[in-house]
C-alpha positions, 0 to 999 in steps of 0.5 A, a space after each residue: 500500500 502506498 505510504 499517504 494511503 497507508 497514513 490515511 487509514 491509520 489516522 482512520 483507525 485512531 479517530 475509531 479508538 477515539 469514538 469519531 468516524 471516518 473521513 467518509 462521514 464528512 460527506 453525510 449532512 448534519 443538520 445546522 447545530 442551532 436546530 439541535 437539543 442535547 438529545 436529538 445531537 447525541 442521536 445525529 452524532 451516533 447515527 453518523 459514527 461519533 461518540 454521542 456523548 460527544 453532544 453535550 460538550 459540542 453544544 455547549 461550546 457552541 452556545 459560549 460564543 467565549 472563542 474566536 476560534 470557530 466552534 468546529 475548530 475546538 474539536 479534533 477530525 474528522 468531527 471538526 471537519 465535518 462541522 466546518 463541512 456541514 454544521 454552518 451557523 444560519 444566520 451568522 451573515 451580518 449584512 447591515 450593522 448600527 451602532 447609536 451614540 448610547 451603544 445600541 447595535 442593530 444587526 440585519 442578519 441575512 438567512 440561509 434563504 436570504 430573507 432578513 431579520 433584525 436583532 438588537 443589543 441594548 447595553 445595560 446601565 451596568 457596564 458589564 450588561 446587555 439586553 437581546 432583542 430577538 425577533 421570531 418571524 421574518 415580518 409580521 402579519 399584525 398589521 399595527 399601524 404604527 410599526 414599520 415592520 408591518 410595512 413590508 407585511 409578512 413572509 414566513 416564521 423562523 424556525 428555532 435555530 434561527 432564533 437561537 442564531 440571533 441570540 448568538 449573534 447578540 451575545 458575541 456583540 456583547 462580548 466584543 464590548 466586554 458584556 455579558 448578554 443579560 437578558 432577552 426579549 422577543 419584541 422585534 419583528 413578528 409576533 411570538 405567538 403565532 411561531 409558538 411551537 418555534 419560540 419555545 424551542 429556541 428559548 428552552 435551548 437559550 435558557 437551558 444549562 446544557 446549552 445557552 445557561 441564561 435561564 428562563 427568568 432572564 427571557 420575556 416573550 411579548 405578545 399584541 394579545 394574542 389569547 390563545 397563545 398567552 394560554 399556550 405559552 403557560 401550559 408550556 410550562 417555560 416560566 418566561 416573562 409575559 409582556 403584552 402590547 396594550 397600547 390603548 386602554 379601550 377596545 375602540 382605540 387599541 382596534 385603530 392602532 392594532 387590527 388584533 384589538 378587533 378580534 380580543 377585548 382589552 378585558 379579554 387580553 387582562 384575564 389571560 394574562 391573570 391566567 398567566 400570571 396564576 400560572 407562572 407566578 411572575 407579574 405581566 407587563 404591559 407595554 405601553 407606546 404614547 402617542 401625542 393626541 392618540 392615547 395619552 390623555 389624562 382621561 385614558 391614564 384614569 381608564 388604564 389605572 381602573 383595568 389594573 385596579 387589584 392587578 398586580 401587573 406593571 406599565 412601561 410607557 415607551 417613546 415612539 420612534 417616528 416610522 413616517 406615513 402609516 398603513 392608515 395614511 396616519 404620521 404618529 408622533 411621539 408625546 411631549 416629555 411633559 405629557 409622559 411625565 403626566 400620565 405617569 404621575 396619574 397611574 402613580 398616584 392611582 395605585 399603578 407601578 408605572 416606568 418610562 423606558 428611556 429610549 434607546 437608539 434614537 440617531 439610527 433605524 432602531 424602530 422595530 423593521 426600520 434598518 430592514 425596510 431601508 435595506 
């Protein structure tokens, strides 16, 4: 046999002692690591030759994102070279990045198909934190009249590898500064509750010890009031934060800005997020965005503060960032500081635990869908 056939098939024969396969098994598809539970990795790697106690330590090298060095370079052949070959990251492709004054970082990740999504790293007041925004559709069909992302309408649900690839994405951000992803929220394009199935699976392997080890109370899934999902979200059993979109304390007001608020009452959306909070034992918050002259009047900070009267839930009221014309034809302006200053002093003084979210990333597109649409 001549000598680099005869090399070949002695490093062969070592990679079986050692519990990998041999460089025929480079050739074999595995599917995207982002897409994988410890379980269903350990059955892929078994399947292909490879020790599946390998899994575990695969997974969680590649939820650190702690390495320059690719994750399947941390691993020795003929496993490494099938990873490099085969187990390529989703979205990992940055094709626009912002970065705001106050640090905020807006990426527009391109997918494996080419559709875009965008995520947001917040840096925290601390210096060593940050906060994830993650979105879970490319799109959104919601129809809310002032959100930009409902302008270029809806094309399809990530799947939770996707997910889980934004998340990565995020947390090297943060550690390129010196952060550590601290939180996540799902409030960027979409909405979670129509890709449940999807969200679920992605947070269980952000959350997860074996995986992502940020744990479930550092993760709040938002909805625009969706019911059956709130009731779907707690039967799963997760444990996450719960944020709802109200946005307008009567059915009438919320239907002009949310086309959902046609289909769920304002007293409706309250008793699930009861339900959800009886459930999960964690208290809601409601997500609150001022508009002048639409939804922040005295009169509508007295209705909101009697629908929370005995709820033990809390509002952040958010500053709107302008998006243009609407769907409606509408050009929505954010309220007065004095106006939010006002309203929140009501609810305070009416019993409400009330917070203004300062706003973050004001010079670039930081409206959820603003960098996609300009893209």
């Amino acid at each position: 046999m001549p000598a680099e056939p005869r090399q070949a098939a002695s490093r062969d024969r070592r990679a079986w002692r050692l519990g990998f396969a041999p460089k025929y098994c480079v050739a074999r598809n595995v599917t995207d690591l982002s897409e994988h539970t410890v379980e269903s990795l350990k059955g892929r790697l078994g399947a292909l030759g490879f020790r599946p106690s390998h899994a575990g330590p695969l997974l969680r090298s590649y939820y650190s994102g702690s390495s320059a060095e690719p994750v399947e370079r941390r691993f020795p052949n003929p496993l490494a070279q099938l990873l490099e070959n085969e187990a390529r990251r989703i979205a990992t492709a940055v094709c626009a990045r912002q970065v705001s004054e106050d640090g905020t970082t807006k990426l527009l990740l391109r997918m494996g198909d080419g559709r875009t999504v965008e995520s947001v790293m917040m840096p925290d007041y601390r210096a060593d934190r940050a906060a994830g925004c993650l979105s879970s559709q490319v799109g959104c069909a919601m129809g809310c009249d002032f959100c930009a992302t409902t302008k270029t309408g809806f094309e399809r649900n990530l799947t939770s590898g996707e997910i889980v690839a934004q998340f990565l994405a995020l947390r090297r951000e943060a550690q390129s500064l010196g952060r550590r992803l601290q939180t996540v929220v799902f409030m960027g394009m979409g909405e979670p509750m129509l890709n449940l199935e999807n969200v679920c699976a992605a947070v269980d392997r952000m959350a997860s010890n074996e995986m992502g080890a940020l744990g479930f109370r550092q993760i709040t899934v938002s909805t625009v009031g969706i019911v059956s999902g709130i009731d779907a979200l707690a039967a799963s059993g997760l444990r996450v934060h719960l944020a709802v979109s109200l946005h307008a304390p009567d059915d009438s007001t919320r239907a002009r800005l949310l086309p959902t608020g046609r289909r769920f009452a304002v007293h409706d959306i309250l008793a699930a997020a009861d339900r959800y909070q009886a459930s999960v034992g964690r208290p809601v918050s409601l997500q609150y965005c001022l508009l002048r002259g639409v939804n922040d009047s005295m009169a509508q900070a007295d209705q909101l503060a009697g629908l929370l009267k005995g709820r033990r839930m809390h509002v952040n009221l958010l500053s709107y960032n302008s998006t243009g014309l609407s769907l409606r034809g509408e050009s929505y302006e954010a309220s007065t500081e004095a106006a939010t200053d006002a309203f929140r002093a009501r609810l305070k003084d009416l019993g409400v635990v009330a917070h203004v979210r300062r706003p973050r990333g004001p010079d670039i597109d930081a409206a959820c869908g603003q960098l996609r649409r300009r893209s």
